[in-house]
Every structure is written in structure tokens, then in C-alpha cells.
C-alpha positions, 0 to 999 in steps of 0.5 A: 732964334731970340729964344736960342740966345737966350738959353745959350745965353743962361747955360754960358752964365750957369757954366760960369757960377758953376765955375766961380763956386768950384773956384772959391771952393779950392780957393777956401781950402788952399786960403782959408783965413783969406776972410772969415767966410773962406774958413768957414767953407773949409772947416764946414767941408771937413766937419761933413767929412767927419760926420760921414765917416762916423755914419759909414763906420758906426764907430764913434757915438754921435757927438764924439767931435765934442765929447767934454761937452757931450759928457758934461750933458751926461748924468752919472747915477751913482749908483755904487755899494757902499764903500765902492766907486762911483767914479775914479779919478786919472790923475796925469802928470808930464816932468817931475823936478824938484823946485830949485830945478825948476826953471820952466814953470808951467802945467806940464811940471810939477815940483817933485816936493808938490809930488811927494806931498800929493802921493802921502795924502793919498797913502795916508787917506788909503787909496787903492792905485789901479792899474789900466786892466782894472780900470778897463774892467771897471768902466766894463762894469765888469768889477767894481773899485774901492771908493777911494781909487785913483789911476796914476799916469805919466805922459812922453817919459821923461827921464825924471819920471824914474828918476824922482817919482819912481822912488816915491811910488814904490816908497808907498807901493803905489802903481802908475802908468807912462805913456812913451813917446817911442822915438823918447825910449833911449836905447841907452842910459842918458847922463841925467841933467836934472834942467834937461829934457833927457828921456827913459831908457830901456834899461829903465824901463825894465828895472821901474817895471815893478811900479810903472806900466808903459803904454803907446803916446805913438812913436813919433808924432807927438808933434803938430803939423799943418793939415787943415784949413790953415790951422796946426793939429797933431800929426796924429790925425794923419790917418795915413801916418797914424796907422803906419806910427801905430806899427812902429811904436809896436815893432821898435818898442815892444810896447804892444798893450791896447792902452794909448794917450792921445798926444795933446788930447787931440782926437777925431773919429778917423783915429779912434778908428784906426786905434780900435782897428789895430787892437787899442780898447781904452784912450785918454784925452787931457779933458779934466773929469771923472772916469765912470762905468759906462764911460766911451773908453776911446775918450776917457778924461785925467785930472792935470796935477800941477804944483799950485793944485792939490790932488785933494782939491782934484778929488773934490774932497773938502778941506779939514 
């Protein structure tokens, strides 16, 4: 009998710390920053969910959650001809104002007198500007670039982008890419206001195709949303939305080329599956760094020009 209660007796209090653990557990992931330990729980069950998937799909190498690390640990041999790259630079900028419009400063703009400065040097030191093939190619180890060879990108389309960058480009017969927000693609020509944010139109899309290719920033989720143990990631990473913005951006736009930027550099292994499903063969973060053959293309890095950083401190080229 003493025997039977005792039992009884560990199996209610088994049932009962069963109980807590499943309590605390929603509890973490409903509150994760009610203490240190609770978001800890929550970013622990979704970095296992992340590593389950990668393992089930074998789609992402290992250790692509962190890949500027990965990466930095990397060694590239440089192992180029004479006169070919050993590494290319792709380099990325957002809004293009001339100074005295520039009334936000910040990383993301670029006075267009640093951008015309910036596009010179590189005309005048010979630099080949590749297009997205070429560079998919090269990162292939399928061709081989001009030592002196960058990749110029522009993100979101922004209307000043045509406006103020376009003339210089085509000035020095350079090539550049931009990757578009597909809800940004005006369907008609804005009244440009050189302090306002007003976007590209089709109609600019298609006169700037001489010098600008224009590829996915997703249609509509460039933006960040709540998802996760409490914390703001871009809406992106919805898979669920992502596939279905993925449709959008190609059935609205017309833009259906397998080149794609993540917005806000953010990626996990769930996006770069459904991109690699749904045809995208190259995507770039907003990790600054080299571009090498060999390289994941789903997690290729850009150099951020700004006007205080000189694209040939970004080359690494030494003053004269």
C-alpha cells in the first residue's frame, strides 16, 4: 500500500514537471524577453529548427547561418593568370543626390559629386564593369575577368538612380544593375523632387536598359516584420509570404531573371531554399567582402560606397 502511494505519488509530480516544462516553453516563446533565460529557450528552438532543415534539405553548406564568418575563415588562393581577377569587387549603392540635396545623410546616400568622382577613377584606371551573367559565370569558374573588374549595383529603384546616375554611366559606357522593389515600379513617370523618395517607372525602366539591368529586391517585403522570439526580421523570412511575393514580383513586374538581393542583407536557409526552387541561381547579402570563384553564389557579399569612402580605399588600392 505505502508502496502504491509513493508511485502515485512521483507519477502526479512527473506529470506536474512535465507540465511546468511545456508551460515555460509557450511561455518563452509567446515572452521571450521576460528574462534572459526565456529568450534564450526561444532563439535555441529556432536555430534547431534551422539546422533541421539544413540537414533535411541539403541545400545550405554548414554554417550558412553565419556565413561573414564562415567566410572570413576561408582562404582564397589566388591562383589567377597574370592580368585576370583573383577577386571582384560588387560594389552597392541605394539613393544618388547631388550635396546640396542631400538632407538625410547617411550610408544609404551617396552625393552624386562622390559618385561621379568614384565612376572617373574607375574609367580612367580601365575597369571592366561586369554584368550579373558574367559574374555567375566567373564565381562558376566557367570564364575568367579582367584583373581590374567591378559589378555595379543599385538596391530598391529609386528614381534618382536614372536620373543622376544614369547619364554617368552611360558617359563612360559602364554597366550596372537594380535590384527593384516590384511595388517602387511606378506604372507611370513621377514628377521628380530631387528631396523626395519617388521611384523608377516602367517607362524608365525600359528607356535606362542600355545601361541598367533590373533584377528581384522582392515585390513587396522590403520591410520588417515581428516573426520571432520578440524580435523585428525581414518579412522575407516568411517563407509562406516569400514563395508567394516571389510569384508576384515576376507575374506584375516582368522581371524574371534568377538574380535576387536580399532586403536588408537578411537570409536564413528556408529563403535561400525557396529562391533556388523557384529558379534564383545567385543572391547578395550586404556583407562587405570580395566576390571569388568558388564563392556560395546564394551568399555573395558588396562593398557599401558612401560619399566619405573612396571606391579605391574599397579596392584596397594604395594611395598615390
Amino acid at each position: 500500500m505505502q508502496l502504491r502511494r509513493i508511485r502515485n505519488m512521483i507519477i502526479i509530480m512527473l506529470y506536474i514537471a512535465i507540465a511546468f516544462v511545456i508551460t515555460f516553453y509557450i511561455l518563452s516563446m509567446k515572452y521571450p524577453h521576460a528574462s534572459a533565460f526565456s529568450y534564450e529557450t526561444c532563439r535555441a528552438t529556432y536555430d534547431m529548427t534551422d539546422d533541421l532543415f539544413k540537414t533535411l534539405n541539403g541545400e545550405v553548406p554548414e554554417d550558412a547561418s553565419n556565413v561573414a564568418a564562415a567566410s572570413a575563415s576561408t582562404p582564397h588562393v589566388q591562383t589567377a593568370p597574370p592580368g585576370k581577377a583573383s577577386h571582384v569587387a560588387v560594389l552597392m549603392y541605394h539613393y544618388v543626390v547631388p550635396e546640396k540635396y542631400n538632407v538625410e545623410p547617411n550610408n544609404a546616400r551617396i552625393n552624386l559629386e562622390a559618385f561621379e568622382q568614384g565612376m572617373k577613377f574607375l574609367h580612367d584606371e580601365g575597369y571592366h564593369t561586369a554584368t550579373l551573367k558574367e559574374l555567375e559565370q566567373y564565381v562558376k569558374g566557367e570564364i575568367q575577368l579582367p584583373e581590374k573588374t567591378v559589378v555595379l549595383t543599385f538596391d530598391d529603384g529609386y528614381q534618382n538612380n536614372v536620373v543622376y546616375a544614369y547619364p554617368v554611366l552611360k558617359k563612360y559606357g559602364f554597366k550596372a544593375n537594380i535590384f527593384i522593389v516590384g511595388t517602387k515600379l511606378s506604372d507611370q513617370k513621377q514628377k521628380f523632387i530631387p528631396t523626395a523618395k519617388t521611384t523608377i517607372s516602367r517607362q524608365e525602366m525600359k528607356a535606362t536598359s542600355d545601361v541598367f539591368a533590373y533584377h528581384s529586391h522582392t515585390y513587396n517585403l522590403h520591410y520588417k516584420r515581428l516573426v520571432q522570439c520578440a524580435e523585428y526580421y525581414a518579412a522575407g523570412k516568411d517563407s509562406k509570404r516569400f514563395t508567394h511575393d516571389i510569384d508576384l514580383m515576376k507575374s506584375k513586374t516582368g522581371i524574371n531573371t534568377p538574380y535576387f538581393a536580399y532586403p536588408y542583407g537578411e537570409y536564413d536557409p528556408q529563403m535561400v531554399y525557396d529562391l533556388k526552387r523557384n529558379g534564383y541561381r545567385m543572391a547578395f547579402t550586404v556583407r562587405p567582402g570580395f566576390v571569388h570563384p568558388g564563392d556560395d553564389p546564394m551568399y555573395l557579399p558588396r562593398m557599401n560606397v558612401t560619399s566619405t569612402t573612396t571606391v579605391r580605399h574599397l579596392l584596397n588600392l594604395p594611395d598615390e
